[in-house]
TIFIZA-622092 format. One record per residue: residue in three letters; x negated, y, z negated of N, C-alpha, C in turn; residue number from 1; chain. Coordinates in pm, whole numbers. Each point is the difference from the previous one (the first is absolute). Layout:
BEGIN
   rest      n_x      n_y      n_z     ca_x     ca_y     ca_z      c_x      c_y      c_z    nr   kette
    ALA        X        Y        Z        X        Y        Z        X        Y        Z   NUM       A
...
This chain:
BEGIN
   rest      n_x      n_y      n_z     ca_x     ca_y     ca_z      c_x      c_y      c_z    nr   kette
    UNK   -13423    16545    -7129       95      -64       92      -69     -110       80     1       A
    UNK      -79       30       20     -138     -149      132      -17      -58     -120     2       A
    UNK      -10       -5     -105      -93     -131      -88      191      -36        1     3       A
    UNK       86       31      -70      186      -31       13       26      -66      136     4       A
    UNK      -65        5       88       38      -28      114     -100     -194       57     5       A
    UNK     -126       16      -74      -83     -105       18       38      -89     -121     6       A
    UNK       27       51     -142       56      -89      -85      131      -84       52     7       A
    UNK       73       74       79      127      -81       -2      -46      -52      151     8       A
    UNK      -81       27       97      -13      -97      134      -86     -112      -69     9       A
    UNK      -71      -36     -138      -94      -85      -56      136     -106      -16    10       A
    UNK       99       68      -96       85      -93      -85      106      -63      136    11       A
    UNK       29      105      142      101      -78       94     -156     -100       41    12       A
    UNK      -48      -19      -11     -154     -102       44       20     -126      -24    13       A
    UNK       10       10     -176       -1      -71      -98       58      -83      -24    14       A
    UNK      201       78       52       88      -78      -27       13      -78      103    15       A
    UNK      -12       84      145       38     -101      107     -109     -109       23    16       A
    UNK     -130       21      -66     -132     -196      -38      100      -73      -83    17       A
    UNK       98       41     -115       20      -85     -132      114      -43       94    18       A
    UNK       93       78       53       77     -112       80       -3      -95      132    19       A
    UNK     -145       33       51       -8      -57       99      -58     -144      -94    20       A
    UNK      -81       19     -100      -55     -150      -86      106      -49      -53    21       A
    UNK       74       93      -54      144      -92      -31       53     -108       76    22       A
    UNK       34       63      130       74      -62      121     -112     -139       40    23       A
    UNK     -100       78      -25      -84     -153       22        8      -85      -85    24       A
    UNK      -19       35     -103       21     -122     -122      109      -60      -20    25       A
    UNK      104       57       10      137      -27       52       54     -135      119    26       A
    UNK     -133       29       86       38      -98       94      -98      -98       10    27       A
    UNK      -84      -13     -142     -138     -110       -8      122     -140      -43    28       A
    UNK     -120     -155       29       22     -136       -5     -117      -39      -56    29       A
    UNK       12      -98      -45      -85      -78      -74       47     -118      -17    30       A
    UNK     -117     -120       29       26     -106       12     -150      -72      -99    31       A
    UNK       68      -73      -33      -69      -64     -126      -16     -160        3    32       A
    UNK     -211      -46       62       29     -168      -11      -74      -42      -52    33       A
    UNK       44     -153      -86      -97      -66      -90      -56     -131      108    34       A
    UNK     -117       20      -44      -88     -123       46      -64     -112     -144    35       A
    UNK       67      -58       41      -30     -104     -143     -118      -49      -22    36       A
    UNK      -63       45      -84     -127      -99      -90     -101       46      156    37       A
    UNK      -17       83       76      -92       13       98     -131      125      -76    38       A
    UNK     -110     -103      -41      -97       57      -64      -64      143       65    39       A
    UNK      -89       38      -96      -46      139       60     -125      -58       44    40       A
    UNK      -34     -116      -13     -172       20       46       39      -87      160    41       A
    UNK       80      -30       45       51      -34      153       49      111      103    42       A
    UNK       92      155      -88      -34       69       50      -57      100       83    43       A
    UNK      -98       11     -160     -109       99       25     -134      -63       72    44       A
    UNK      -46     -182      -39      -69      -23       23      -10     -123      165    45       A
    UNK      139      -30       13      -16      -70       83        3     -161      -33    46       A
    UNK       47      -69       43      -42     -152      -16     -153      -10      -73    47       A
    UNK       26     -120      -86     -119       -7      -96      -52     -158       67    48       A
    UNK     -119        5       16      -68     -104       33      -41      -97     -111    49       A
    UNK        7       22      -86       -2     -114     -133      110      -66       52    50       A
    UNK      124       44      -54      121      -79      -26      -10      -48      184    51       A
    UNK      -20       44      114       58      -66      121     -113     -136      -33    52       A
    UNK     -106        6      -18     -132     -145      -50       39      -93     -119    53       A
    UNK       97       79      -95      -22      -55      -65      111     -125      -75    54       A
    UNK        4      -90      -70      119     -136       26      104       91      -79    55       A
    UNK      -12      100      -87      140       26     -103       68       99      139    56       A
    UNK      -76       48      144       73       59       57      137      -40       90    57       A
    UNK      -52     -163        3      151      -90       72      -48       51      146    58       A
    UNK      -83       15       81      -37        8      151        9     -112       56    59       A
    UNK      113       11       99        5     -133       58     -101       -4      126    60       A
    UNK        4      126       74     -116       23       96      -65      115       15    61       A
    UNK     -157      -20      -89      -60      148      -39      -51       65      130    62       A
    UNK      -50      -62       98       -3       49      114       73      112       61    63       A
    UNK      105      -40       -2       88       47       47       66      110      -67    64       A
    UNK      -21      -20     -146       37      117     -112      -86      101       13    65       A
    UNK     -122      -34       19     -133      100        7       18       99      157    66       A
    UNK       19     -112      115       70       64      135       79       98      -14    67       A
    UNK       84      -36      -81      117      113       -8        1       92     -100    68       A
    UNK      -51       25      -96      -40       93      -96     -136       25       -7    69       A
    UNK     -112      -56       29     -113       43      -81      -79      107      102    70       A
    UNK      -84       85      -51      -55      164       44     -142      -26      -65    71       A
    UNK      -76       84       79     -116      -31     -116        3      162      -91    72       A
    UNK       63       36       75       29      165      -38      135        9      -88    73       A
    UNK       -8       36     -146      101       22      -55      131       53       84    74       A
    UNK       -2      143       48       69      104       74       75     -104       86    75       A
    UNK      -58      -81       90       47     -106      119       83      -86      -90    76       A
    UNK      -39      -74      -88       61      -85      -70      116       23      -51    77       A
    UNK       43      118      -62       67       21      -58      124       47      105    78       A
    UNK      -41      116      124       86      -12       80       73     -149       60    79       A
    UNK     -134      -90        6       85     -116       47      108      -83      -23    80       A
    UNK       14       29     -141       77      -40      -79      136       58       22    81       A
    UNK      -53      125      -40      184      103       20      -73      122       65    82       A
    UNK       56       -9      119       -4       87       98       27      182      -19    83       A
    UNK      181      -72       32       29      134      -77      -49      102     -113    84       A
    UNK       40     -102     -112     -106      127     -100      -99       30       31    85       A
    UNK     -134      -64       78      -75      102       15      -12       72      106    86       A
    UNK       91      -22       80      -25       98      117      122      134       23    87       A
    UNK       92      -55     -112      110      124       21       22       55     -159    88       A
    UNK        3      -90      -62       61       24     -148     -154       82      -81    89       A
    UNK     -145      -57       19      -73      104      -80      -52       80       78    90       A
    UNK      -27       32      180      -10      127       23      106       87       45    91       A
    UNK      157      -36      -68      108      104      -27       20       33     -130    92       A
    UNK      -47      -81     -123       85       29     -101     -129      -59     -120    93       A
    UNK       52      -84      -71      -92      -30     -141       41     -133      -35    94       A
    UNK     -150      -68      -60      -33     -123      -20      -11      -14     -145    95       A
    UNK       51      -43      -92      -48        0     -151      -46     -143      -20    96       A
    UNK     -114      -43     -135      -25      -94      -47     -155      -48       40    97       A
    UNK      -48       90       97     -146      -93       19      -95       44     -139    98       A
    UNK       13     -114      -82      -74       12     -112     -165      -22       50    99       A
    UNK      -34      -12       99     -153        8       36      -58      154       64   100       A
    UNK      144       62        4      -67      170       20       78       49     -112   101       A
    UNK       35      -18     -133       34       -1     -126      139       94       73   102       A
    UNK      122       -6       -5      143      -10       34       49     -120      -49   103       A
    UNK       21      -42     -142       84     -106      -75      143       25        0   104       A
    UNK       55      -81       54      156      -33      -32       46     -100      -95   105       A
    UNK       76       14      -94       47      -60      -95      123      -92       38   106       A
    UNK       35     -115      -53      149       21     -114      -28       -5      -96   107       A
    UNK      119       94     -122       16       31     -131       54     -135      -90   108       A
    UNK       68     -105       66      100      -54      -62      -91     -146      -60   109       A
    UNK     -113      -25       16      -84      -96      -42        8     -122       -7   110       A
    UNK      155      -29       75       29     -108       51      -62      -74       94   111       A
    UNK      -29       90      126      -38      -27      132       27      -98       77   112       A
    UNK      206      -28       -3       78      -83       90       75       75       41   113       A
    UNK       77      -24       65       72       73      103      169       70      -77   114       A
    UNK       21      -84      -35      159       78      -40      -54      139      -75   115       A
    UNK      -83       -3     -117      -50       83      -61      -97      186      105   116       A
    UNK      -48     -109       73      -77       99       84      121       58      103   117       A
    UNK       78      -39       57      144       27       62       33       86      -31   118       A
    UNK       25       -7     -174       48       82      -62      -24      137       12   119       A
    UNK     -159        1     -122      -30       94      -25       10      106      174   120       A
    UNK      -74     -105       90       -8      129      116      160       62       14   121       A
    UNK       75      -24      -30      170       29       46        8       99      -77   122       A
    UNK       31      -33     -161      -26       81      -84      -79       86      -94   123       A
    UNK     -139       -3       51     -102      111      -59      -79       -5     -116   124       A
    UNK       74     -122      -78     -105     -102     -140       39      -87        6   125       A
    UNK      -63      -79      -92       44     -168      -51       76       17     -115   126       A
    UNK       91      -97        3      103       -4      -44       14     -151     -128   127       A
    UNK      -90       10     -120      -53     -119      -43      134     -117      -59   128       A
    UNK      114       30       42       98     -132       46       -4      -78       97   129       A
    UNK      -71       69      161        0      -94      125     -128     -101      -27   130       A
    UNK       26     -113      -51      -72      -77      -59      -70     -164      148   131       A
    UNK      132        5       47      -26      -78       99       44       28      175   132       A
    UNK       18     -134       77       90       19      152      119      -43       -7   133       A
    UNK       33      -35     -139      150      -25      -41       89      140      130   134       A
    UNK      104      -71       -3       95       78      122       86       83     -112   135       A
    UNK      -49       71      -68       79       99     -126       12      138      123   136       A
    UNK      136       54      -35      -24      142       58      -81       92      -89   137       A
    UNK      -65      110       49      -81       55      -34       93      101      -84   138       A
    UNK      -43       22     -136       80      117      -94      -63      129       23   139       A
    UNK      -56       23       75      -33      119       79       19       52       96   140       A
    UNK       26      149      -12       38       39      149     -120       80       72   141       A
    UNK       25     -101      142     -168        3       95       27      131       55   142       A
    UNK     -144       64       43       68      142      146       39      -90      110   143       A
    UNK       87      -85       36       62      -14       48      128       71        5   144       A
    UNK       41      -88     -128       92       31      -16       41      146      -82   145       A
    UNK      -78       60      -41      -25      175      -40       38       83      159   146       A
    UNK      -80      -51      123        8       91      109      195      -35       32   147       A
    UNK      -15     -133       12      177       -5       37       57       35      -64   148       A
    UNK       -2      102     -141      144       72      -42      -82      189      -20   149       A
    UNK      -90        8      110      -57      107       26      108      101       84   150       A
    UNK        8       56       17       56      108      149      -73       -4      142   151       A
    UNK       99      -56       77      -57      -40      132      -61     -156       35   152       A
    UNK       24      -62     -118      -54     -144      -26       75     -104       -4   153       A
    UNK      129       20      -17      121      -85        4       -7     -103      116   154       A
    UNK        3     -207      -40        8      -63       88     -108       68      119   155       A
    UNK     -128       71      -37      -91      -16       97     -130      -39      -56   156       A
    UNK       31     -128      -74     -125      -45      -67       23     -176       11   157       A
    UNK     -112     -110      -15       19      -89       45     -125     -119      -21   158       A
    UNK       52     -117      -78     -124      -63      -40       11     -116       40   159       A
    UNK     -105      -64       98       -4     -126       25     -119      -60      -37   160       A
    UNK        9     -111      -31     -121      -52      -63        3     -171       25   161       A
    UNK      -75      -44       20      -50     -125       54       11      -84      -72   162       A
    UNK      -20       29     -147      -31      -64     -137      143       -4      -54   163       A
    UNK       72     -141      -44      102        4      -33       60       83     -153   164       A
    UNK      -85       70      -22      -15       27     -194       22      123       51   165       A
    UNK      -46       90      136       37      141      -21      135       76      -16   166       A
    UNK      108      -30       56      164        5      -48       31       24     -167   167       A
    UNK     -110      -84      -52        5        7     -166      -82      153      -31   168       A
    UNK     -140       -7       63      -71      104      -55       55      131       14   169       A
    UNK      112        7      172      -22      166      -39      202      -21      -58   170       A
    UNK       61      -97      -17      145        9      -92       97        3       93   171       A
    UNK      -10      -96       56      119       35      120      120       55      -26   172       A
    UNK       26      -92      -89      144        2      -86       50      141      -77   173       A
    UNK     -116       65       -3      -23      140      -43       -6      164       98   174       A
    UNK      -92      -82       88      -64      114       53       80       73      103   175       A
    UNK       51      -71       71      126       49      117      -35       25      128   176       A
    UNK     -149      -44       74      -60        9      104       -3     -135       84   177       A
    UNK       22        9      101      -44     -174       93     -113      -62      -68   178       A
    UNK       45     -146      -79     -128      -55        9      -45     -173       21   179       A
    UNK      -66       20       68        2     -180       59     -156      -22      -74   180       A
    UNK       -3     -162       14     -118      -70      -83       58     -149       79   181       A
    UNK     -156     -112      -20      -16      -98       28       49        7      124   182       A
    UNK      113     -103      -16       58      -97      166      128       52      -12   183       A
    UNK       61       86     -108       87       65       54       49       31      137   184       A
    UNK      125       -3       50      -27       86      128       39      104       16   185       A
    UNK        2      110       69        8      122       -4      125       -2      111   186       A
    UNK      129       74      -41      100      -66       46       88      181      -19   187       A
    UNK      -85      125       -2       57      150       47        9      -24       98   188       A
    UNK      140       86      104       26       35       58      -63      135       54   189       A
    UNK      -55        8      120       28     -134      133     -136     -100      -37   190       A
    UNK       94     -103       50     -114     -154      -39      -47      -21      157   191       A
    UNK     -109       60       20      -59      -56      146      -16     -121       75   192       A
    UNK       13      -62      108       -3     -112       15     -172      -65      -60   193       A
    UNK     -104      124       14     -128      -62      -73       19      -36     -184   194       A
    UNK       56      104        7       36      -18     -190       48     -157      -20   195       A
    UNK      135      -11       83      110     -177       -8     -165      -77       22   196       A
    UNK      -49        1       83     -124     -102       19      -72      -55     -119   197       A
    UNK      -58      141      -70      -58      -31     -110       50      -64     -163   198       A
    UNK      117      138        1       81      -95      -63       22     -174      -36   199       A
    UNK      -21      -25      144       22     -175       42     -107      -45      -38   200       A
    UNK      -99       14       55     -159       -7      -43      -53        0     -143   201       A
    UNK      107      106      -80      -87      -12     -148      100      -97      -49   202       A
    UNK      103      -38       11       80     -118        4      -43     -164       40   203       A
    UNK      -37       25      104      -14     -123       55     -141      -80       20   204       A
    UNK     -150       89      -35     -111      -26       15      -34      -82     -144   205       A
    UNK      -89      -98       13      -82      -52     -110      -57       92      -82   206       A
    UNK        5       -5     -135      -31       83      -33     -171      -24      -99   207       A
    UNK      -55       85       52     -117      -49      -23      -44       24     -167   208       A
    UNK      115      122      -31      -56       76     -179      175        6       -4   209       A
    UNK       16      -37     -157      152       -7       -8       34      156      -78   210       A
    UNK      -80       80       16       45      113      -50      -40      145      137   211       A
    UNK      -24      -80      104       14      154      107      -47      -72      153   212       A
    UNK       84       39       99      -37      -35      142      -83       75       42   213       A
    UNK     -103      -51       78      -91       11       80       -1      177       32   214       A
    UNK     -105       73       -9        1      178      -34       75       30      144   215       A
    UNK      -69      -92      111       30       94      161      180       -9      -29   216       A
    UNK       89     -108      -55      122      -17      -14       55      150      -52   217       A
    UNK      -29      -15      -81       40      147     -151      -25       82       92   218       A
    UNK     -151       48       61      -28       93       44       99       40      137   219       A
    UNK       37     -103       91      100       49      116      104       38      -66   220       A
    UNK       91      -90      -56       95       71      -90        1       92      -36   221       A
    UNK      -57       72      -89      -22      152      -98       -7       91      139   222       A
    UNK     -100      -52      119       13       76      123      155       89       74   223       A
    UNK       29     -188        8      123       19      106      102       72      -74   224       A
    UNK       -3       21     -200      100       93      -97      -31       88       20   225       A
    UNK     -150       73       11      -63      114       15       33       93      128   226       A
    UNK      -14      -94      147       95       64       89      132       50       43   227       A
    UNK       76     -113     -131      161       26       -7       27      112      -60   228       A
    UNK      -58       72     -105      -10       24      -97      -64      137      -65   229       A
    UNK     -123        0       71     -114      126      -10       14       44     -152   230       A
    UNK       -2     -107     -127       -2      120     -131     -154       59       -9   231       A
    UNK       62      140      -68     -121       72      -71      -81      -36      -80   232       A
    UNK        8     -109      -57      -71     -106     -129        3     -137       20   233       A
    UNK      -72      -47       43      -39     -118       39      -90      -72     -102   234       A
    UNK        9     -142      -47      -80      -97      -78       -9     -107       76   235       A
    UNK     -141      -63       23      -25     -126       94     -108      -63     -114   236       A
    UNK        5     -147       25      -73      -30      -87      -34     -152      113   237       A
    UNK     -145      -67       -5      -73      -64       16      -66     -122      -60   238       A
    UNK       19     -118       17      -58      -86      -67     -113      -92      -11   239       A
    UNK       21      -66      148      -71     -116       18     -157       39      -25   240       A
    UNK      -90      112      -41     -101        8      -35      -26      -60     -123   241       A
    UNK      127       32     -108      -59      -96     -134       19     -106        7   242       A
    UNK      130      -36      113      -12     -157        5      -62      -85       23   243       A
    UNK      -43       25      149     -146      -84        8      -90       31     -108   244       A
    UNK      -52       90      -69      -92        8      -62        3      -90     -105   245       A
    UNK      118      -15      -81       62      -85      -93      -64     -165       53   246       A
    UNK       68        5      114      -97     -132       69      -98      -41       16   247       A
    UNK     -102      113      -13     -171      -32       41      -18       49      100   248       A
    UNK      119       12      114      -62       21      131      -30      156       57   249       A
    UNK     -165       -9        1      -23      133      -10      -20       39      160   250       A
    UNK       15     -103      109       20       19      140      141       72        7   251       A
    UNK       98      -70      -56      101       58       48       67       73     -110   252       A
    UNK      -55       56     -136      -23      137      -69      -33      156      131   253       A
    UNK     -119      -78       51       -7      128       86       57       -3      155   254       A
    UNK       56     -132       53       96       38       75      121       79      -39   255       A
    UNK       93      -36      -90      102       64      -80      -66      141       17   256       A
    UNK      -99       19      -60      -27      182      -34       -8       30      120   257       A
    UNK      -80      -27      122       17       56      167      153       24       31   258       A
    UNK       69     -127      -27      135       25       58       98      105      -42   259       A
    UNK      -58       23     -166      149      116      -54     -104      117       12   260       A
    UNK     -133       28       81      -32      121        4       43       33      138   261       A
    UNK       28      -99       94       72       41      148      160       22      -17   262       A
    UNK       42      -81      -99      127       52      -34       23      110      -76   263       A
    UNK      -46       49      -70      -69      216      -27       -1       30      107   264       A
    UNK      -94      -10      144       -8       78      105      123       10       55   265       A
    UNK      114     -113       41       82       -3       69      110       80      -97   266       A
    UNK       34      -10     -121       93       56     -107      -54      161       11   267       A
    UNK     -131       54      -10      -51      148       73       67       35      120   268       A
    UNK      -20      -69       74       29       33      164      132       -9       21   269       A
    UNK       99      -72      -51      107       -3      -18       20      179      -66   270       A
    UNK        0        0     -112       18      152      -89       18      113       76   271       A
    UNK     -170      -16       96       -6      109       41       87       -7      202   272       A
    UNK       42      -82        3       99      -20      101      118       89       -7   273       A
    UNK        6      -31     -142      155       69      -20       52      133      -56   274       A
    UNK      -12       88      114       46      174      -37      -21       50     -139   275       A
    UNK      129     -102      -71       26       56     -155     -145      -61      -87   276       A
    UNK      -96      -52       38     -128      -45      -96      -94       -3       64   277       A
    UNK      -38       57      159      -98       -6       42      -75      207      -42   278       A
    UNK     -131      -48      -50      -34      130      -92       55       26     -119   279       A
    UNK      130       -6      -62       23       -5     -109       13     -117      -98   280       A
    UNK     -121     -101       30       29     -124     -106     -111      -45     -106   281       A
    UNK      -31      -29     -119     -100      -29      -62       -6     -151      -60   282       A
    UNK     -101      -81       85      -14     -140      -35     -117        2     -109   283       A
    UNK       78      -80      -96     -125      -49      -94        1     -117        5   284       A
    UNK     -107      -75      -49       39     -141       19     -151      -72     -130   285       A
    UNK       62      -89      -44      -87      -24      -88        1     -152     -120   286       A
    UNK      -84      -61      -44        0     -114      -73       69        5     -176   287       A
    UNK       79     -156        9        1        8     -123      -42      -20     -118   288       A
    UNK     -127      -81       25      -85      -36      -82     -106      -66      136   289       A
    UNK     -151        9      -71      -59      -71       47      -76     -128      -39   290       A
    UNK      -58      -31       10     -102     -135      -14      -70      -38      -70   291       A
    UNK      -62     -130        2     -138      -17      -56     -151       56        0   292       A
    UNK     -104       20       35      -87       -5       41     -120      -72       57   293       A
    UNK       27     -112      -32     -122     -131       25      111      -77      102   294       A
    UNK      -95     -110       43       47     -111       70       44      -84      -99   295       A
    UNK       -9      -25     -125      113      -48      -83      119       78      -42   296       A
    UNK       26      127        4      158       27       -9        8       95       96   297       A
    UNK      -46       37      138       86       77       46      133      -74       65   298       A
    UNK       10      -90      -25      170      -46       45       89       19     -143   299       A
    UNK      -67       59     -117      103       48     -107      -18      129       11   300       A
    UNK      116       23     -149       38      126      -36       52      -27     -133   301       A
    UNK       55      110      -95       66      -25     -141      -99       16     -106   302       A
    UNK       18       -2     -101      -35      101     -133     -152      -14      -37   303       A
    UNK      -28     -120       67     -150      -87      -46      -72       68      118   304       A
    UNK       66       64      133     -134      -47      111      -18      109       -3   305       A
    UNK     -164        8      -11      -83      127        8       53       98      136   306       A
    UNK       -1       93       40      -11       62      102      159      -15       59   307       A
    UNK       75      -67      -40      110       -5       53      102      151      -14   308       A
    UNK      -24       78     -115       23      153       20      -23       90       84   309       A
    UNK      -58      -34      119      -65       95       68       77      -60      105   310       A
    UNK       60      180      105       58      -41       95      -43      148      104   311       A
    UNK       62      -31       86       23      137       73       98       53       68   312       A
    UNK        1      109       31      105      112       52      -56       34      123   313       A
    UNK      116       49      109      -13       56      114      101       87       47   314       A
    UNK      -20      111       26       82      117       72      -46       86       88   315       A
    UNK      131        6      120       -9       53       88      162      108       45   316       A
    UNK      -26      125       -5      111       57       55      -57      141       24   317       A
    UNK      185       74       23      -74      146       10      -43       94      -89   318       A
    UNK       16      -47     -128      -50       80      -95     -108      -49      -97   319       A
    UNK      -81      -69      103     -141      -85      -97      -76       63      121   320       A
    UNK      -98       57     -122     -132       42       66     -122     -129       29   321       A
    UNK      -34       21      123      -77     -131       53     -120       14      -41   322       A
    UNK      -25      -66     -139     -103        1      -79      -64     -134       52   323       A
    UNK       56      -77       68      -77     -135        0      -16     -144     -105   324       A
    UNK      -75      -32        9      -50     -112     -133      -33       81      -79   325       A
    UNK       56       22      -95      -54      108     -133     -114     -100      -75   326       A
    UNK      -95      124      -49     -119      -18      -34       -1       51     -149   327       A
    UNK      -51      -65     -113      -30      117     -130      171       82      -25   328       A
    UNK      113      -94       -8       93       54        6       90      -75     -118   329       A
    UNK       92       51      -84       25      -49     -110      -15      -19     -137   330       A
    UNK      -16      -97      -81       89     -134       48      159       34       63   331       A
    UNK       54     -120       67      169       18        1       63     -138      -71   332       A
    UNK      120       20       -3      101     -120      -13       84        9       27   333       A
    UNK       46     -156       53      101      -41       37      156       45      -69   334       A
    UNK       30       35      -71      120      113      -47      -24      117       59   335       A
    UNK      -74       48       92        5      146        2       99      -18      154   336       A
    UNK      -14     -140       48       67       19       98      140       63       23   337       A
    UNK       61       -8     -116      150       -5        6       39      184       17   338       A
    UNK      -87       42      -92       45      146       32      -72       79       91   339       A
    UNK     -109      -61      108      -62        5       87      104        0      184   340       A
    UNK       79     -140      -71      150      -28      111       71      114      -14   341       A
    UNK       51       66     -109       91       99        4      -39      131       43   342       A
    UNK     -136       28      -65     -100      125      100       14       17      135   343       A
    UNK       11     -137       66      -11       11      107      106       41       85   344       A
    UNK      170       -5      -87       74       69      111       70      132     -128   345       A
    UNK      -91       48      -81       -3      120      -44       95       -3     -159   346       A
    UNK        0     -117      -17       50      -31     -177      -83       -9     -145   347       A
    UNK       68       31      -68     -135       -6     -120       32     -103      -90   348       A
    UNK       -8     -163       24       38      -53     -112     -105      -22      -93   349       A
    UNK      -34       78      -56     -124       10     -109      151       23     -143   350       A
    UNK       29      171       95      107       69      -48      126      -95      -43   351       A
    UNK        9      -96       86      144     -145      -86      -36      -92      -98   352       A
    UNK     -132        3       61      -72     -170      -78     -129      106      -55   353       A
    UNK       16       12     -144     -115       90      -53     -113      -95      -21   354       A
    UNK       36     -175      -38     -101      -82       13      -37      -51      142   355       A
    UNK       -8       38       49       -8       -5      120     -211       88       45   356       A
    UNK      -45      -63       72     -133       90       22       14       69      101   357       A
    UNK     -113       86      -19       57      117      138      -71      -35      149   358       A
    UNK       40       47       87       -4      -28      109     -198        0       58   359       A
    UNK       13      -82       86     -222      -70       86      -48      201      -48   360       A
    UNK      -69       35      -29      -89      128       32      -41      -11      111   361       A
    UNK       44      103       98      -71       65      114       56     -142       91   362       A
    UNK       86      -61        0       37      -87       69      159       78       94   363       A
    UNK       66      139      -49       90       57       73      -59      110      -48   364       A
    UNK       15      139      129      -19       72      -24      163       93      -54   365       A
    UNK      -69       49     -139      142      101      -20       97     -118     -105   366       A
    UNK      -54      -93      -14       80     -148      -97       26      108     -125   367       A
    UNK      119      -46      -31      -35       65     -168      -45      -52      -89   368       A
């Protein structure tokens, strides 16, 4: 009768943990952002003193570039750069890609441009039809759009993207979730009087790239939707890092990267502001391809440039163990992200999308 009596106080134990993790998983968020073409050796390593010296870097005032980025101490440097990640994002959560403490991050798709790399992270492989940035909708269905016909996911998912081509990548026309791109304006109800502003703004400003306004633009926007709004699935996406880079200008390459790593802190602080996502939210955030390696192509990318496969990953929430900058870890790739997003508020799209890769290792605890 006592062992009858401890077996079944084990199993009332058991059940009332599985539904208390339920209820938690139940009420997890995840928010998902791309940083374009932002290399891993700026990262991990900080502003590079070749390229700020050197003429393919486009420095209009190295002084002043060196003032504001340069460390003689890696650790310093690299904080200087992006703050946040290193002071909240790798001693809360996990850093992937520093290929100098062997942690390689991939993409699979061997392209190494962006529509392609878009892709695969959305949907979990490469897909050897997405051939270009042609504005084709994507014949795949992203975990995006997998979580919005989930249970409990309905119209609480939501993709904005900076880059006028993303509307195509995750299928608007298909998918059935809010989704804005370029200079669009974002025109849900309620339209804030800050929203009408910008709106006007991505309207009415010079436009400096004819395919996406200025990131801080996109970025208030996706904000001021995000406050209207609060979905459980969030997509933000980032540009002006490959743009300038595209340009040469490797001063304001790494201004761009300072600015969308303070716009992470404030998009965090925001999250955790808000009841329904503060503690229950999991940010990843991560590149779609990266770079060159020399001072002759790190302002490229695409099928020829060495090193341009290599990118990195970052996560932070409540169900990532704060491993830090992973060390001797891997390899990963960039497809694993996608069923990595759905782990995170307790879905298995491995289980929808069998081509699909499975979710970071040891990047959620309890992931399936």
């Amino acid at each position: 009768m006592f062992r009858v009596r401890i077996l079944a106080l084990f199993l009332l134990l058991a059940s009332s943990t599985g539904l208390a993790r339920a209820q938690a998983v139940a009420e997890r968020n995840v928010v998902l952002v791309l940083v374009d073409g932002l290399r891993w050796q700026e990262v991990f390593r900080g502003a590079d003193a070749t390229l700020i010296a050197h003429e393919k870097g486009g420095v209009a005032d190295k002084d002043a570039v060196r003032r504001a980025f340069w460390r003689d101490e890696v650790a310093e440097r690299r904080a200087a750069l992006m703050p946040f990640l290193w002071q909240v994002v790798v001693p809360g959560g996990q850093l992937m890609g520093d290929r100098d403490a062997g942690c390689p991050v991939d993409v699979t798709n061997g392209l190494k441009f962006s529509y392609p790399g878009y892709s695969e992270m959305l949907v979990g492989f490469h897909d050897p039809r997405i051939t270009s940035n042609d504005k084709v909708p994507n014949p795949n269905v992203t975990v995006l759009e997998f979580l919005h016909g989930r249970p409990g996911f309905a119209q609480q998912v939501a993709a904005v993207g900076v880059w006028d081509v993303v509307p195509s990548i995750v299928n608007r026309e298909r998918c059935g979730f809010f989704v804005s791109g370029g200079f669009e304006p974002i025109t849900a109800a309620p339209v804030s009087p800050e929203q009408a502003l910008l709106n006007r703004l991505k309207a009415d400003l010079p436009r400096q790239w004819d395919s996406m306004p200025p990131d801080a633009i996109a970025f208030r926007a996706m904000l001021e939707y995000w406050k209207a709004h609060a979905p459980r699935v969030l997509y933000f996406t980032f540009g002006e890092t490959d743009e300038f880079a595209h340009e040469g200008r490797y001063d304001l390459y790494l201004q761009a990267a300072q600015r969308t790593d303070a716009a992470i802190r404030e998009l965090w602080e925001a999250l955790q502001a808000r009841p329904s996502h503060a503690g229950k939210t999991t940010l990843i955030v991560a590149a779609d391809h990266g770079r060159g390696r020399t001072p002759d192509d790190w302002s490229k990318h695409g099928k020829e440039v060495v090193g341009a496969e290599e990118i990195w990953i970052a996560i932070l929430g409540p169900d990532t163990p704060a491993l830090g900058a992973r060390r001797d870890a891997g390899p990963f790739v960039q497809a694993q992200i996608a069923a990595t997003v759905a782990a995170a508020v307790g879905e298995d799209y491995a289980a929808f999308q069998p081509k699909a890769a499975r979710p970071l290792a040891g990047a959620l605890s309890g992931a399936r």
